[in-house]
MIVEXKE-786979 format. One record per residue (C-alpha): residue in one letter; z, y, x. Coordinates in steps of 0.1 Angstrom, whole numbers, padded with zeros to 4 digits, always signed. Example, Ala and Ser with C-alpha at 12.3 -4.5 7.8 and 13.67 -1.06 7.14 Angstrom:
REM MIVEXKE-786979
A+0078-0045+0123
S+0071-0011+0137
REM end
This chain:
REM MIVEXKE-786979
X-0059+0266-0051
X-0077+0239-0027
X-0094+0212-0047
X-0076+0176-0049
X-0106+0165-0032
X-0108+0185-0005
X-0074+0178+0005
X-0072+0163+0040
X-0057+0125+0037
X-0041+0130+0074
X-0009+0110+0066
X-0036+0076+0057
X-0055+0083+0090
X-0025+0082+0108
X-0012+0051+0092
X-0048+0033+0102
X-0041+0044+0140
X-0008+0034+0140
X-0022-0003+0126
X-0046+0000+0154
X-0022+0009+0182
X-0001-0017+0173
X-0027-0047+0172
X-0043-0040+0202
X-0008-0037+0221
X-0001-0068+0202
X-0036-0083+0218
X-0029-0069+0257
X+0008-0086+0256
X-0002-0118+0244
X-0021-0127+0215
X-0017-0115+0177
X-0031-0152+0163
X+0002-0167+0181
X+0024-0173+0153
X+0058-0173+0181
X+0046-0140+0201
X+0042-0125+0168
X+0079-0132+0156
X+0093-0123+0188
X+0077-0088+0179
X+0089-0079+0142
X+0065-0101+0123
X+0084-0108+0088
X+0105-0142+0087
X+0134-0146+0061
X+0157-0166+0077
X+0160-0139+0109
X+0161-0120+0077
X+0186-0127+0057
X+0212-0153+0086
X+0205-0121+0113
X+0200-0087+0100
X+0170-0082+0112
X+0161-0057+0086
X+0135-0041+0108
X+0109-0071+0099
X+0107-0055+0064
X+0090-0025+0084
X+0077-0034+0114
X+0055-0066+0100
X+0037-0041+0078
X+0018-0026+0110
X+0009-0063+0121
X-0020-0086+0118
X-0030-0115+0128
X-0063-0117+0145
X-0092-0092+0144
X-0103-0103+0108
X-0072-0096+0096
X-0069-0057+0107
X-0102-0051+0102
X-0101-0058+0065
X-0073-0045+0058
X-0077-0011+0077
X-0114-0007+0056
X-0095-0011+0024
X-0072+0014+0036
X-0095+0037+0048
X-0118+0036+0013
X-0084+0036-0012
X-0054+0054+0010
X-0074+0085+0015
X-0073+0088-0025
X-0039+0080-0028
X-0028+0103-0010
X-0056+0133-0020
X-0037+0127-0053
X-0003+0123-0048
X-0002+0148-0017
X+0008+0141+0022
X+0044+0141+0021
X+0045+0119-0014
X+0020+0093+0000
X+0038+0083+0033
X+0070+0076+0010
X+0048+0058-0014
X+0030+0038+0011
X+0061+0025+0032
X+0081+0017-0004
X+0053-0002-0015
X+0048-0024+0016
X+0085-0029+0022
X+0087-0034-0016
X+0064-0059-0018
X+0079-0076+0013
X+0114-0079-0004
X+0098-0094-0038
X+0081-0120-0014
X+0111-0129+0007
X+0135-0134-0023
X+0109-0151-0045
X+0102-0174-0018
X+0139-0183-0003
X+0135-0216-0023
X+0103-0230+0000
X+0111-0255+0019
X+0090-0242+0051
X+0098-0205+0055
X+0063-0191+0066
X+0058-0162+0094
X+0039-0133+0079
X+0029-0099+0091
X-0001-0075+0076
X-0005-0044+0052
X-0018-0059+0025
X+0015-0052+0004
X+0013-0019+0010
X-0025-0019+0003
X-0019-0036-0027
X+0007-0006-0035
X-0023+0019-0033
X-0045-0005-0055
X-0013-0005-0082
X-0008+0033-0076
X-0044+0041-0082
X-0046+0024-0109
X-0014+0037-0124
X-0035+0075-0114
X-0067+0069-0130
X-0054+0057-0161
X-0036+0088-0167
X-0069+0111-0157
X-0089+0093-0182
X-0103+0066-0160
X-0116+0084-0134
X-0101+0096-0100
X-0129+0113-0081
X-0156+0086-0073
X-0134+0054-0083
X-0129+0045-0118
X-0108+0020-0139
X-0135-0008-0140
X-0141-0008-0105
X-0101-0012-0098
X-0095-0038-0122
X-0127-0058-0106
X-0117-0052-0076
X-0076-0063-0083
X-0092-0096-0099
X-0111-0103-0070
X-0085-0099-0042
X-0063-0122-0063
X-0082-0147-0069
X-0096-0148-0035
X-0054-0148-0020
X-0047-0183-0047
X-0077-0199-0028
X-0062-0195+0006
X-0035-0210+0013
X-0030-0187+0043
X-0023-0153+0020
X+0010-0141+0009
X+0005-0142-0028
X+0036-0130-0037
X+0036-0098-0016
X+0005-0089-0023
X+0015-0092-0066
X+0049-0076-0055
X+0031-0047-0035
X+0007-0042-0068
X+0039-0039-0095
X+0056-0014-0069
X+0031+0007-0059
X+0022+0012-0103
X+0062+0019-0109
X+0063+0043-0076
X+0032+0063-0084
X+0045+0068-0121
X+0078+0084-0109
X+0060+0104-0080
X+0025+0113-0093
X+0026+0146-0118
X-0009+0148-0130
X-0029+0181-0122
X-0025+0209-0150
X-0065+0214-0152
X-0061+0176-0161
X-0034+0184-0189
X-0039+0188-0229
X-0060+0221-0233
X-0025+0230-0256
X-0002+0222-0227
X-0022+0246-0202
X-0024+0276-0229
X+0016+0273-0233
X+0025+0275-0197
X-0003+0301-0188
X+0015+0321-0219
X+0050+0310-0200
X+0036+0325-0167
X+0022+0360-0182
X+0051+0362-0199
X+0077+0360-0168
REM end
């Protein structure tokens, strides 16, 4: 059977394109740092929301970002985390985990913010990043706090650090990005099965007896 490292992560390279495509249509139409052009092009805004319909925004603001600095971050988190993700929850799995997360996370933000007073125009993955931070750490937890080269020192460090760094800028969606990290935990432990070589030594011996035996 083909090593869970070996796997190729195709479904997270083609996420990163898409994120790509996107921006840099985004950046020959207009300009991805205008808040208005953005909007007019599926960036998320809960009163279009919620008074219109406009359901799409939940999706389509997860493949937007605003400015160079923006994708570039995000697509280099995705690129060092996804691959992982998705090595251990297989192709298929991932892309429903990844588009839960992120449209997860940007339904915990919308209704936990409804009460603002200034409804703010957002767009990025960084929920759905956040997912694959909550997922993997959900994963290596249950492998004994390891997942090939990450471990579960290194995610909570890292999880510490991108929060504190999103409460001291005022430009950061908080909410999604705490949303996106409680769905993508709950998602991965409904979807993840752990691998059987990674099972109780008393677990393995009763199915391989279960398999000779059929």
């Amino acid at each position: 059977m083909e090593q869970q490292g070996k796997r190729n992560a195709w479904v997270n390279g083609t996420l990163i394109v898409l994120n790509i495509l996107y921006f840099l249509y985004l950046e020959t139409a207009g300009t991805s740092e205008d808040t208005l052009f953005m909007l007019r092009h599926g960036a998320m805004y809960t009163p279009l929301i919620v008074q219109k319909g406009q359901y799409y925004r939940l999706l389509t603001s997860m493949f937007m970002h605003f400015g160079i600095h923006h994708i570039a971050n995000n697509m280099l988190v995705l690129f060092i985390l996804g691959d992982k993700m998705e090595r251990a929850l297989g192709s298929i799995k991932y892309m429903m985990f990844y588009l839960l997360c992120g449209i997860g996370a940007n339904i915990i933000s919308m209704i936990l913010g409804m009460g603002d007073s200034v409804q703010a125009v957002s767009a990025g993955a960084s929920g759905a990043i956040f997912g694959v931070i909550g997922g993997l750490l959900y994963v290596v937890a249950v492998n004994h706090g390891r997942l090939e080269d990450i471990n579960i020192r290194q995610l909570v460090i890292m999880i510490l650090f991108s929060l504190y760094f999103g409460l001291t800028n005022v430009d950061i969606d908080n909410m999604a990005h705490l949303g996106g990290l409680a769905a993508g935990f709950i998602i991965a432990m409904i979807l993840y099965r752990k691998p059987l070589e990674n099972a109780n030594p008393k677990i393995r011996e009763r199915i391989g007896r279960y398999d000779n035996e059929r």
